[in-house]
C-alpha positions in Angstrom: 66.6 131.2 224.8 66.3 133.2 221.3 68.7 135.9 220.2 67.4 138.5 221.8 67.4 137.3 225.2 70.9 136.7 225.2 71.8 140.4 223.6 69.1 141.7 226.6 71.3 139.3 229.1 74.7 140.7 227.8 73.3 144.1 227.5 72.3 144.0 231.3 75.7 142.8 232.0 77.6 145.8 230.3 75.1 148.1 231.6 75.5 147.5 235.0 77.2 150.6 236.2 75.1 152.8 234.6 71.7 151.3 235.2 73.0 151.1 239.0 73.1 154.7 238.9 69.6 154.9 237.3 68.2 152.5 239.9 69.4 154.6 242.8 67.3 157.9 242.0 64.5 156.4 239.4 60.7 156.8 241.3 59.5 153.1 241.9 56.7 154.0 239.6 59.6 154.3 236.7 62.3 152.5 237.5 61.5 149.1 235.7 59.7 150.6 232.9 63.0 153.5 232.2 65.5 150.6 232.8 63.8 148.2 230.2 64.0 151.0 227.0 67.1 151.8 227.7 68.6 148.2 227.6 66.3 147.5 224.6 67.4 150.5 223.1 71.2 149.4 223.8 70.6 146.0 222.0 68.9 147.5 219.3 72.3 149.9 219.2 74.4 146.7 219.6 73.1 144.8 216.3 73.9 148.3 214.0 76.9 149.6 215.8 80.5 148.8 217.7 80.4 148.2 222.0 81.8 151.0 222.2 79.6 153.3 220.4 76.5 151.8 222.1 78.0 152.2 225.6 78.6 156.0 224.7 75.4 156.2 224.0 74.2 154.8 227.3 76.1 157.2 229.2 75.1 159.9 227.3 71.7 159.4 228.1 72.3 158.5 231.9 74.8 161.2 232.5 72.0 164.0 230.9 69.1 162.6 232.5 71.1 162.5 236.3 71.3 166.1 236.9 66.7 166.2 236.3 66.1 163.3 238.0 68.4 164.1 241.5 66.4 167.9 241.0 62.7 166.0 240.8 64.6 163.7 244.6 65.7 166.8 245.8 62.0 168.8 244.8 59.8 165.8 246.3 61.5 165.7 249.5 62.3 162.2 248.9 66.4 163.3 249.2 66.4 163.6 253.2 65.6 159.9 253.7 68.8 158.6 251.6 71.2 161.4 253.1 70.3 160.6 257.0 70.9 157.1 255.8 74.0 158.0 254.5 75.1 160.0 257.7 73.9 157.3 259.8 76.2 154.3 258.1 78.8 156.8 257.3 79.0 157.6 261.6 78.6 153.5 262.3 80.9 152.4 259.4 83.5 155.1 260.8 83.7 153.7 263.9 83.4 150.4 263.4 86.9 151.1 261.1 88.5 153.0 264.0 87.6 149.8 266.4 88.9 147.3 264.2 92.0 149.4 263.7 92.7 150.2 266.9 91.6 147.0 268.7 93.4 145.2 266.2 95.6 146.1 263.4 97.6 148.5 265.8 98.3 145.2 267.9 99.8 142.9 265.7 103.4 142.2 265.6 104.3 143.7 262.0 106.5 146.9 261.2 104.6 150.2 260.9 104.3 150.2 256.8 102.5 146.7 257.0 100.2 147.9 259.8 99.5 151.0 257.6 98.4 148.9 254.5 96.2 146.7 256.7 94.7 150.0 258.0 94.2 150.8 254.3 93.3 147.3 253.6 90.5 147.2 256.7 89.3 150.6 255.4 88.4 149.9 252.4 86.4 146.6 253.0 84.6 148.8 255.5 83.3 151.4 252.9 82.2 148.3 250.6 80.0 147.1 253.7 79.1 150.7 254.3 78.2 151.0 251.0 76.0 147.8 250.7 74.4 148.9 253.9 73.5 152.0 252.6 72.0 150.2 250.0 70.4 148.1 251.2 68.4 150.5 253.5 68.2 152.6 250.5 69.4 152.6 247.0 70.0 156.3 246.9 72.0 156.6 250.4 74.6 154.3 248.5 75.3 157.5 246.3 74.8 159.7 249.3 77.3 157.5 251.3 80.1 157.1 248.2 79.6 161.2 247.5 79.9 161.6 251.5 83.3 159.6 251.1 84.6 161.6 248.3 84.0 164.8 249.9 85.6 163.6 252.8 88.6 162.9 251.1 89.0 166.1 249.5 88.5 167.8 253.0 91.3 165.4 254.3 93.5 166.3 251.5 93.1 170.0 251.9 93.1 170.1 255.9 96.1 167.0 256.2 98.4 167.5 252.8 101.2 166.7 254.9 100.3 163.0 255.4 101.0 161.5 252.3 102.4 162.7 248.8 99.5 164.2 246.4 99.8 161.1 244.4 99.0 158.9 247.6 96.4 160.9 248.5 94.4 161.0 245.1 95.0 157.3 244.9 93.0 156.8 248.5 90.7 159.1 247.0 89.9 157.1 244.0 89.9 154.1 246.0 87.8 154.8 248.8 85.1 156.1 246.7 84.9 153.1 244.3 85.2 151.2 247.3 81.8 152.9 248.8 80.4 152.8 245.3 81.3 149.1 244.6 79.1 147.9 248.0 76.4 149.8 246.5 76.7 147.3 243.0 77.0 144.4 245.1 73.4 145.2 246.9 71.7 146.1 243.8 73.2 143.4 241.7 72.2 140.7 244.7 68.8 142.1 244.5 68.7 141.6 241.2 69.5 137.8 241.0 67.2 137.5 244.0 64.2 138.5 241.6 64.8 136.8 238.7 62.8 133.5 237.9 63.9 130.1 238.6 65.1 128.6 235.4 
């Protein structure tokens, strides 16, 4: 393996998050060909630069080029498809969470602040499979689904503020939409491995 295939290896690897986010609204047509300059372009950045100033970079150009390419999604009609995906796991993942809480974690034998960190606990690994689901049905929905969650959250934190402190609440925030978002990474980066070459 020469140099550059292992700075285009380790490039992949600290670009994860952000070509996740490319991968999920990038046209099929595009989406290898947009992916491969700008993790060439990062290497290239790498050899003359610090990590840190390459990675800016990166999310420079991703964080610009977001807002146009969710606008050309939302202008081909391509957009409904992801967000009734979204809905759809968002509705099964919901109740599947309220079964398994219920059915369950409300049965077991432990005082009320261990039952409410399993709940926590069971809530969370069910927005990483909801998020995988989504995409897996769709790469997009997984934004759809994790955007879903975070706007759910605020709603909950405006409409219940008396449940748990502000702190609390922005923390379950934070978590449940990295959570959703995290499921969404797993899928792609699984699909990844899945077509790369045998050795």
């Amino acid at each position: 393996m020469g140099r550059g295939d292992g700075s285009r290896a380790m490039s992949r690897v600290d670009l994860h998050p952000a070509t996740w986010l490319l991968e999920c609204v990038l046209p099929d047509r595009d989406r290898d060909a947009v992916l491969g300059d700008l993790i060439e372009e990062y290497g290239l950045r790498l050899q003359s630069q610090p990590r840190a100033a390459a990675s800016q970079w990166v999310w420079a150009q991703v964080l610009s080029s977001m807002p146009r390419l969710v606008w050309s999604a939302l202008i081909t009609g391509k957009w409904y498809y992801a967000l009734g995906i979204a809905i759809a796991v968002f509705i099964a993942i919901g109740a599947l969470e309220t079964a398994i809480n219920v059915l369950l974690v409300a049965r077991l034998p432990f005082s009320p602040m261990i039952c409410m960190f399993l709940g926590i606990a069971v809530g969370l690994a069910s927005l990483t499979f909801g998020g995988y689901l989504a995409a897996w049905l769709r790469p997009a929905a997984a934004i759809f689904f994790a955007a879903g969650q975070g706007l759910m959250g605020i709603a909950l934190m405006i409409t219940r503020s008396d449940a748990y402190p502000l702190w609390g609440q922005l923390v379950l925030l934070v978590l449940c939409t990295a959570a959703s978002l995290a499921g969404g990474v797993l899928r792609i980066r699984g699909k990844r491995r899945a077509r790369r070459p045998a050795p």
